[in-house]
Structures are given as C-alpha cells and as structure tokens.
C-alpha positions as a Markdown table, in Angstrom:
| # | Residue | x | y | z |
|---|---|---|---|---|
| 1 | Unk | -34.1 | -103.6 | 128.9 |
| 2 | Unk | -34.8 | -101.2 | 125.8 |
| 3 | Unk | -32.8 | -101.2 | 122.7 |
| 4 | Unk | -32.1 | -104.8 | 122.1 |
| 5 | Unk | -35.9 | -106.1 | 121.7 |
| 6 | Unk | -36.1 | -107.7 | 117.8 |
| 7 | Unk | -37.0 | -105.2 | 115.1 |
| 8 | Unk | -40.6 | -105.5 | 113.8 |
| 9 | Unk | -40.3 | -107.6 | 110.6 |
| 10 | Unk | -41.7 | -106.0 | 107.7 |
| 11 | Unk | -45.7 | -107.6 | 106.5 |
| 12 | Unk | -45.3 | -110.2 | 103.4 |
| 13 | Unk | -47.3 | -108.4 | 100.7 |
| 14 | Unk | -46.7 | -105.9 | 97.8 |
| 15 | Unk | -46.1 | -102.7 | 97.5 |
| 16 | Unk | -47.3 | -100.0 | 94.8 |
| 17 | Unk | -46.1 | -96.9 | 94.0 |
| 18 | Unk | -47.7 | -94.7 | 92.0 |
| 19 | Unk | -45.5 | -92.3 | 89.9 |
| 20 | Unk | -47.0 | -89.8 | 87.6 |
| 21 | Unk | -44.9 | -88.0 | 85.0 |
| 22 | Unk | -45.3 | -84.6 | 83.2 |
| 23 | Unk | -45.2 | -85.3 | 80.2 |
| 24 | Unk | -45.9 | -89.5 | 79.2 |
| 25 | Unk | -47.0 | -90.0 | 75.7 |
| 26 | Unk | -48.9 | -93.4 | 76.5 |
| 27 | Unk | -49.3 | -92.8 | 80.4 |
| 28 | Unk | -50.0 | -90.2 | 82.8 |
| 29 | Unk | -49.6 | -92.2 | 85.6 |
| 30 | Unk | -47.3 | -95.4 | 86.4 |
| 31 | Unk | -48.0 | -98.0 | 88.9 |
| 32 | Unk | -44.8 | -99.8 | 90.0 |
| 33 | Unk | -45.0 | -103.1 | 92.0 |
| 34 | Unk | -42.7 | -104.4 | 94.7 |
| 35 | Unk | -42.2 | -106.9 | 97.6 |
| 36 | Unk | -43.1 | -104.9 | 101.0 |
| 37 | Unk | -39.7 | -106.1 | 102.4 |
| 38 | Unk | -37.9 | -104.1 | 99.7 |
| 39 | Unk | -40.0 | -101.1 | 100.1 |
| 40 | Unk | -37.8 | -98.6 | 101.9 |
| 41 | Unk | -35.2 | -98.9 | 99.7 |
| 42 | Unk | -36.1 | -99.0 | 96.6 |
| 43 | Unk | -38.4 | -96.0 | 97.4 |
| 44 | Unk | -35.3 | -94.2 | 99.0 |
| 45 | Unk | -33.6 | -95.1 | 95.5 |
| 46 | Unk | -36.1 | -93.2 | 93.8 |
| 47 | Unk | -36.3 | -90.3 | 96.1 |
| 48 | Unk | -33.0 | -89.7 | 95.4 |
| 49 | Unk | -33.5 | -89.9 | 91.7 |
| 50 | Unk | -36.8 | -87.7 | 91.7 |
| 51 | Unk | -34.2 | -84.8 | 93.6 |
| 52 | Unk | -31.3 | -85.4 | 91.0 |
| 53 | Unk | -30.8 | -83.0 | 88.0 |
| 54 | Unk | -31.4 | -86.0 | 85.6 |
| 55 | Unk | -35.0 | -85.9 | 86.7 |
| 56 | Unk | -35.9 | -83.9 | 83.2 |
| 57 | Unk | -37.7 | -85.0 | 79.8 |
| 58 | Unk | -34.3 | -84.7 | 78.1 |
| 59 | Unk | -32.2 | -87.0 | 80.3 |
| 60 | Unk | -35.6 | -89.7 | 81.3 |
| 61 | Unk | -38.0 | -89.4 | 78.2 |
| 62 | Unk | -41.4 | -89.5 | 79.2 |
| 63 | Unk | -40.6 | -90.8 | 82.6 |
| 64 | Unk | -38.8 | -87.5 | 82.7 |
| 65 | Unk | -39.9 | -85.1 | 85.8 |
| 66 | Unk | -41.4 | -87.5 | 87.4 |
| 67 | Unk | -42.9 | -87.1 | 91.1 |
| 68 | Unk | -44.1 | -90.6 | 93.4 |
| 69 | Unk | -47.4 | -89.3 | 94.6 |
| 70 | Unk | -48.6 | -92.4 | 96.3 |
| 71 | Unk | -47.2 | -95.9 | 98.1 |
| 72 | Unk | -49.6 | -98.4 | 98.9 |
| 73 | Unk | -47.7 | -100.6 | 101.3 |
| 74 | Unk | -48.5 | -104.6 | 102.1 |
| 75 | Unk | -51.2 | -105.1 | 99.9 |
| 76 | Unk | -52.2 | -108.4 | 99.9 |
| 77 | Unk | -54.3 | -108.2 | 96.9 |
| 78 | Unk | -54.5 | -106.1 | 93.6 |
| 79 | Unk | -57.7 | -106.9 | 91.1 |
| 80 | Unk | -57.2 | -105.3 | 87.2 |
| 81 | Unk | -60.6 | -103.5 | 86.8 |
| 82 | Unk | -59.7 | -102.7 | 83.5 |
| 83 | Unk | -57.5 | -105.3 | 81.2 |
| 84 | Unk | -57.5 | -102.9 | 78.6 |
| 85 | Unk | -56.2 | -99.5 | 79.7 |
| 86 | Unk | -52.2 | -99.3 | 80.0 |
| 87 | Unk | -52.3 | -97.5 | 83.2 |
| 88 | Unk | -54.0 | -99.9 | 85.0 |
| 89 | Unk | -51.9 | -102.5 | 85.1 |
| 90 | Unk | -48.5 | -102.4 | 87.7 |
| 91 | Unk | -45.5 | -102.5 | 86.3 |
| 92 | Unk | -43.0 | -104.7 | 88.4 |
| 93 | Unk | -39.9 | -102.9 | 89.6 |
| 94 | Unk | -37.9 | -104.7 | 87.6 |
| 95 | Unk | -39.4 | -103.6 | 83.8 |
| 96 | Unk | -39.2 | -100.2 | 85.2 |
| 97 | Unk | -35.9 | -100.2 | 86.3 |
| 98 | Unk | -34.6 | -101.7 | 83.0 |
| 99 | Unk | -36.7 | -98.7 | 81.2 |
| 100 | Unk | -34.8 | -96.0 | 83.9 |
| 101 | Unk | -31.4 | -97.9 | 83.1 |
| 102 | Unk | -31.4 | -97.9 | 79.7 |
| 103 | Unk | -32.3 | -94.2 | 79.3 |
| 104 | Unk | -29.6 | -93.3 | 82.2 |
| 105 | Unk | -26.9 | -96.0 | 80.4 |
| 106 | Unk | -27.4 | -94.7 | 77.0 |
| 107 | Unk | -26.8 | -90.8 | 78.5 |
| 108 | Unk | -23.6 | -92.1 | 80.0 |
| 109 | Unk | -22.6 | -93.4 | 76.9 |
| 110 | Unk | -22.7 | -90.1 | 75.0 |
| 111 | Unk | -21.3 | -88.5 | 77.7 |
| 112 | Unk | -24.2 | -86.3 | 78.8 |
| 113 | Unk | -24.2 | -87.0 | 82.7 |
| 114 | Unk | -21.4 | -85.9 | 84.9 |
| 115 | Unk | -19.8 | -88.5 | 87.5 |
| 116 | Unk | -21.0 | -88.0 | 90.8 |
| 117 | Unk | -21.4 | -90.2 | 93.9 |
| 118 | Unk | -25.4 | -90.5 | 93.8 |
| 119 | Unk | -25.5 | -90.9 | 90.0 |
| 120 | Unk | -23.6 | -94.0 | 90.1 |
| 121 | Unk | -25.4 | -95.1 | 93.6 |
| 122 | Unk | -28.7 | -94.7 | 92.0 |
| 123 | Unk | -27.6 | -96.8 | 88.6 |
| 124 | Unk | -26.1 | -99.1 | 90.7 |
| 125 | Unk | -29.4 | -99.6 | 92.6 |
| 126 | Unk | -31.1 | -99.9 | 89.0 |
| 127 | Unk | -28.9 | -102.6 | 87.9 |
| 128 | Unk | -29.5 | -104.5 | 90.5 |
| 129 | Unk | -33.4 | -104.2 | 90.4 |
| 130 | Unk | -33.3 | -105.2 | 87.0 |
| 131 | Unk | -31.1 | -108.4 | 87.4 |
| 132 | Unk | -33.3 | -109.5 | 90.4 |
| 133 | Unk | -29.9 | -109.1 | 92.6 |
| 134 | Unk | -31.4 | -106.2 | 94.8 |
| 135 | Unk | -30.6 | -107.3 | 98.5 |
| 136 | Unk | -32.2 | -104.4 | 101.4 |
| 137 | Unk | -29.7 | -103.0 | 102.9 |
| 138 | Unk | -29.9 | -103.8 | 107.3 |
C-alpha cells in the first residue's frame, strides 16, 4: 500500500543559512545556525519575512533588505577558520531572532507597522525562537 509508509525523519545535524544584507555596517554577510529538524520552518519564517514590506533599512536596520542566499542543511561539523573576523562565526537562531524582534517590537511600539495576519505570524515565530519555545509544526 502507498501513502501510509512512515515519513523520512529529518538527519540530526545543523543547519546554516547564510543571509546577506545590503547595507550591514559591521557585516556583509550573516551566518545563522539551526537544528536540521527545525529547518523548514524557520526558513519558511523568513521567506515570508524577506517578501514582507518591512524588509527595508528603515523598518530592520542593517539587517534591512535582506535576501537568504544559501542553506547548508545537516552539517555535522562547522570549524572557525578565522576567530577573529565577525562574519565568520554563526550566529544561533535564537541571537538573531531576538535582534529581528526587537527592531520589529520597537516599530510596533511607535506605531509604524500596520496589523496584518503574516506580520503578527512572523513575530510570533520570532518570539518563540528567541525564548527557545519554537515547536515544527507536523
């Protein structure tokens, strides 16, 4: 029978993604780390964020029009060639999703972003990557 075999399980490892912005001051490039088993939703998540309208300097600082240019999935291994440079290093989802939140939180604050559905989805998804609450959705 077809359609009730089990679903592949996803590989243990971690997943990079590497995001480069327009317009970073310290960074042209940001590596962000994640469990593989999260993978397809967090980078869904940001998808949706890298569409949205707030996707602009003025709204995300220098993260602002960003673009995800690579993801690295179920690495088993990452090795810091260089300790020194900034952009070498991965950031772990949830230091960037705190730095995301707090620019989006602070916009909401002073009234700059309008209420819509994916808006509050996507800080919602934030929030949750931040406090280490993020459960995949099935």
């Amino acid at each position: 029978m077809f359609g009730f075999g089990k679903k592949a399980k996803k590989p243990e490892g971690i997943d990079v993604l590497i995001i480069k912005t327009d317009e970073g001051a310290n960074r042209h490039f940001y590596q962000v780390a994640f469990p593989t088993v999260y993978a397809n939703d967090i980078v869904s998540m940001l998808q949706k964020l890298e569409r949205s309208k707030v996707n602009k300097q003025e709204f995300l600082g220098e993260l602002g029009g960003f673009r995800m240019v690579t993801h690295l999935e179920a690495l088993t291994e990452i090795t810091i060639l260089d300790d020194a440079d900034m952009e070498g290093q991965p950031i772990q989802i949830q230091d960037f999703a705190n730095i995301l939140l707090r620019r989006l939180e602070a916009l909401e604050e002073k009234g700059l972003l309008d209420d819509n559905e994916d808006l509050a989805f996507i800080m919602g998804e934030l929030t949750m990557l931040r406090d280490g609450s993020f459960v995949p959705q099935t």
